[in-house]
C-alpha positions in Angstrom: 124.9 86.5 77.1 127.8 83.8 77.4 131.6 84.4 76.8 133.4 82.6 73.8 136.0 80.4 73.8 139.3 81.8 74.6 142.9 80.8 73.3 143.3 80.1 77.0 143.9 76.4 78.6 140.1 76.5 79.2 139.9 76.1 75.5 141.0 72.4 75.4 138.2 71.6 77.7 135.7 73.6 76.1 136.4 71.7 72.9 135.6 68.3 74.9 132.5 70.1 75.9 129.3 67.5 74.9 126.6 69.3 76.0 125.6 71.7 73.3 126.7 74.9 75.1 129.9 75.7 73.4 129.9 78.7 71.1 130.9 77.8 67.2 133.1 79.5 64.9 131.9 79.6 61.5 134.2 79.3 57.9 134.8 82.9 58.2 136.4 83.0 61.5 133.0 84.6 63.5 132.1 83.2 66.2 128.8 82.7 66.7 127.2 82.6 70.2 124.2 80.4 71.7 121.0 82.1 72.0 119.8 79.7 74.6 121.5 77.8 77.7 121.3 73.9 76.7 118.8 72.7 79.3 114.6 73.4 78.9 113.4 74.8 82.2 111.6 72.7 84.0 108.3 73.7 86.4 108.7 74.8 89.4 104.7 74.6 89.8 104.7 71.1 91.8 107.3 72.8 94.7 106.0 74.6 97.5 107.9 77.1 98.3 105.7 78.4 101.5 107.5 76.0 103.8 110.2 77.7 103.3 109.3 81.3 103.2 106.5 81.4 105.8 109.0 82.3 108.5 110.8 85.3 106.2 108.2 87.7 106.0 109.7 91.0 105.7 113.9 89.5 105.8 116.4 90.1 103.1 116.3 86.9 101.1 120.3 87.1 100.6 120.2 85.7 104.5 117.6 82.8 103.4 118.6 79.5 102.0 116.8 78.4 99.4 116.2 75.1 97.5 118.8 75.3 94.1 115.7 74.8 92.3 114.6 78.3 92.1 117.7 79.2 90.7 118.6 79.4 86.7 122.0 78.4 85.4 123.6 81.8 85.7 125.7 83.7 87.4 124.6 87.4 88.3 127.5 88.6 87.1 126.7 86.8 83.9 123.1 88.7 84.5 124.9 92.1 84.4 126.2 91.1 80.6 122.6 91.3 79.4 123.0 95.5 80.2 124.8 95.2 76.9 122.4 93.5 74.8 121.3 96.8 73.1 124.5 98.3 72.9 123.8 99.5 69.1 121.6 102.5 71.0 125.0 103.5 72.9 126.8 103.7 69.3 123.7 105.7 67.9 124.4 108.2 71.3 128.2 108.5 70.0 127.4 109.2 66.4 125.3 112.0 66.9 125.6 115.3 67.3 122.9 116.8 68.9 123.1 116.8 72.9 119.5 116.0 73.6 119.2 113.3 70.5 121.8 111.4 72.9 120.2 112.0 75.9 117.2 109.6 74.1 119.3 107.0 72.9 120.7 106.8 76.7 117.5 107.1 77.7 116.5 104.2 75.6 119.4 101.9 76.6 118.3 102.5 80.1 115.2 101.4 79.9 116.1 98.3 77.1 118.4 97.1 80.3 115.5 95.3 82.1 114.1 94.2 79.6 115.3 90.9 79.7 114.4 90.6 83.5 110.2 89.9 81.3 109.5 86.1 82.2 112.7 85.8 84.1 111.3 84.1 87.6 114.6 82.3 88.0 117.0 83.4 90.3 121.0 83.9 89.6 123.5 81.8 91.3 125.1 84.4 94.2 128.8 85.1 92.8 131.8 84.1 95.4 134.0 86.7 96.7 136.4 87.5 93.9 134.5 85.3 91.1 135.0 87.3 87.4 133.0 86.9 84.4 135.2 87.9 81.4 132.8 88.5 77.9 134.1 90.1 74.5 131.9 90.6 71.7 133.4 91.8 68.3 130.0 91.9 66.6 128.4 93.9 69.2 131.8 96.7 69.7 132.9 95.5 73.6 134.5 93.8 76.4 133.5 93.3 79.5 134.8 92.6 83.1 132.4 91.4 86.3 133.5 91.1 89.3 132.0 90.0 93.0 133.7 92.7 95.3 131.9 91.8 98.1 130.3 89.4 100.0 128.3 90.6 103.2 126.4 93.1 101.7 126.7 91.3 98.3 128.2 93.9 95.8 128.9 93.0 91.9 130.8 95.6 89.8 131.3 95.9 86.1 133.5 97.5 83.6 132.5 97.7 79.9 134.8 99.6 77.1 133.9 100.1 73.4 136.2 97.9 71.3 136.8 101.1 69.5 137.6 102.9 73.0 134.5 105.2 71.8 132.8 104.3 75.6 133.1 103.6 79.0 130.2 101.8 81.1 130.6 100.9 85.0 129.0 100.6 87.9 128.1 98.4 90.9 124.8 96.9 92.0 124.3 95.5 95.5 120.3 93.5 94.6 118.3 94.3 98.2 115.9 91.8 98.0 113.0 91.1 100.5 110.0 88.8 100.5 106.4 90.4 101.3 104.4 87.4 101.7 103.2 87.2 97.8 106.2 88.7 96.5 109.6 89.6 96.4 111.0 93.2 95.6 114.6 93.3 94.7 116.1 96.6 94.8 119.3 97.0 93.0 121.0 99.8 94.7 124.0 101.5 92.9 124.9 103.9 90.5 125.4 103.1 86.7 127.6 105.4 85.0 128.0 105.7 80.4 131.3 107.9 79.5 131.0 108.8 75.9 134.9 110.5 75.6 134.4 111.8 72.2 131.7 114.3 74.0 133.5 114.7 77.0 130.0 113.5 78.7 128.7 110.9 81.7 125.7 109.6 82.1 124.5 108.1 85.3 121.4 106.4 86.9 119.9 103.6 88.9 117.6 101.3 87.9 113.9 100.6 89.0 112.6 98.3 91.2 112.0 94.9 90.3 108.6 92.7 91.9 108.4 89.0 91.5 104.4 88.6 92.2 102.5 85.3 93.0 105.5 83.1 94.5 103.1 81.1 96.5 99.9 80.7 94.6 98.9 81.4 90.6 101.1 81.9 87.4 104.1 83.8 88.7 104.8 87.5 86.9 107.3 90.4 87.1 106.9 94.2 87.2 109.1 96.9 87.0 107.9 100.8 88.7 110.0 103.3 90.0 112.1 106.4 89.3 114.3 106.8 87.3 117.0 109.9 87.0 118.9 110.2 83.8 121.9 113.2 84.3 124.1 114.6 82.1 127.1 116.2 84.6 128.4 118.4 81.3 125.1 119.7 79.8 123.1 119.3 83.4 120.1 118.0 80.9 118.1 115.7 82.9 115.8 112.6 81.8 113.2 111.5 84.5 111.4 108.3 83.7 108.4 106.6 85.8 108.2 102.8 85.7 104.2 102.4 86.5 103.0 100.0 89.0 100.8 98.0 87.3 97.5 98.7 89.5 94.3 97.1 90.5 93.2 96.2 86.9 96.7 96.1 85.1 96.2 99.1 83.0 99.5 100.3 83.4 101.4 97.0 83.5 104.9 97.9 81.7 104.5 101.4 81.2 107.2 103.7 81.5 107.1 107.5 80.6 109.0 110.4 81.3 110.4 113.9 80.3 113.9 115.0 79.2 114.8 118.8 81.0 117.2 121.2 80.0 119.2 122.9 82.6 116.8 125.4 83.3 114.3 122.3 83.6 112.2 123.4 81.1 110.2 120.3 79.0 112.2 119.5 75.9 110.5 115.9 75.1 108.1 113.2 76.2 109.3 109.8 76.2 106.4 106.6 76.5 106.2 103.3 75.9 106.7 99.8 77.6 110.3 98.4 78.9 109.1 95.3 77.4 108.7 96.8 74.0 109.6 100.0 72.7 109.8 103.5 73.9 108.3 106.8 71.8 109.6 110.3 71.5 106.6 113.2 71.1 106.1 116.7 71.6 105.4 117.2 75.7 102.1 119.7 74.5 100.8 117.0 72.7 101.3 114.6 75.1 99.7 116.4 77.7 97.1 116.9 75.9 96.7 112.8 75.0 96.9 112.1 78.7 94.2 114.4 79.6 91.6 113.8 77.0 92.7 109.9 77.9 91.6 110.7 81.8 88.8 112.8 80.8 87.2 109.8 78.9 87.8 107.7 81.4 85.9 109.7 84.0 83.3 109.9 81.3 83.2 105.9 81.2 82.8 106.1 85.2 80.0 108.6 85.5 77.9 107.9 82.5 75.1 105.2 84.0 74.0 102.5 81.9 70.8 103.0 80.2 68.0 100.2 80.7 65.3 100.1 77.7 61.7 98.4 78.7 59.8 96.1 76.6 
């Protein structure tokens, strides 16, 4: 997500801007912004990246230096804007009425924030100290205000409103990354915090743990797995999500699942689904009862032998 032109002295250079990447206004005064950055991505497949990292094992790869080509044309605090790509499920929240039926939009826009991490091997530039990223979209309901507060550790915060003042998003994420020989974890440490004022309400969580597997050898591939705590400081309801590590045979690759608590932590929902996808609401009985007759059949698969017939 890329910030439109401006009515600022920045405009005048945008509009000698010849290399596709400036947003367009159309007849009826929209602006319309650019799905994709103007360069193709190029492979990465005939670098090897082992000379470099053979000496790292186990380091924090903010203290390595490494080659500009594993980097995609972004900022991170141009990263943080992608949050907001769903922001429709943070209006949905606001219009309704019913506590727990905005604990599952939340829920949802939790979850539909790392999405857009799927296929994304490239790693942002590192923001300088004091570098902003300034984004306002009118078709979407907000504005939005990054900022690199700090350099050793690395530390971005953002500060979203609703154009309609209807919300309040923040928070701060300092992206602990290490390399572990095949892969690299990046934990992004910090709390992220939704204010809906017209229910007196905040929201906060942190987000799961991010693995880039294969960075030496084979087709390079992301997974998300964690937990997830989803609080609501005025109604003390509670949503408690499990990103799934994908295993031995990738059965649970993308999975997420959860429950939403009241106060008294009794079981009000089930939430399911994939953070690449779509996430599903059901009765917590009934998916109980899925998940065991799922594991019972599996054990069935494991213990029934394979039958040989004689000719």
């Amino acid at each position: 997500m890329l910030s439109s032109p401006s009515s600022s002295p920045a405009s005048s250079m945008l509009q000698e801007d010849r290399h596709g990447d400036r947003d367009e206004t159309q007849p009826n005064g929209i602006t319309t912004h650019r799905m994709s950055l103007p360069a193709p991505m190029f492979s990465r497949n005939d670098f090897s990246i082992w000379s470099i990292l053979r000496n790292c094992i186990g380091m924090e790869l903010s203290k390595i230096t490494m080659p500009v080509i594993f980097n995609e044309p972004l900022s991170f605090l141009q990263r943080l804007a992608e949050y907001m790509e769903h922001t429709y499920l943070i209006h949905q929240a606001n219009a309704s009425s019913d506590p727990i039926e905005r604990m599952k939009c939340v829920a949802a826009f939790a979850v539909s924030a790392v999405a857009s991490q799927w296929e994304r091997t490239g790693k942002p530039f590192n923001p300088l100290l004091g570098e902003t990223y300034e984004l306002v979209r009118e078709d979407l309901g907000f504005r939005l205000l990054s900022e690199q507060v700090s350099h050793h550790p690395p530390v971005s915060a953002f500060h979203v409103e609703g154009l309609r003042q209807d919300f309040v998003f923040h928070g701060s994420i300092y992206p602990k990354l290490k390399f572990w020989g095949k892969s690299v974890e990046a934990e992004p440490k910090g709390t992220i915090t939704l204010e809906l004022p017209k229910h007196n309400e905040a929201y906060t969580w942190t987000n799961p743990t991010c693995c880039v597997h294969n960075i030496i050898v084979g087709q390079l591939w992301i997974e998300q797995y964690g937990n997830v705590e989803l609080i609501n400081h005025r109604t003390g309801e509670k949503c408690c999500l499990n990103f799934k590590p994908c295993g031995l045979f990738g059965k649970e690759l993308h999975k997420v699942e959860g429950y939403i608590f009241d106060k008294s932590k009794k079981k009000l929902c089930a939430l399911y689904g994939k953070w690449t996808e779509c996430l599903y609401v059901v009765d917590p009985a009934a998916f109980e009862a899925h998940k065991k007759s799922d594991k019972k059949s599996g054990e069935e698969r494991k213990t029934t032998s394979p039958v040989s017939r004689c000719s």
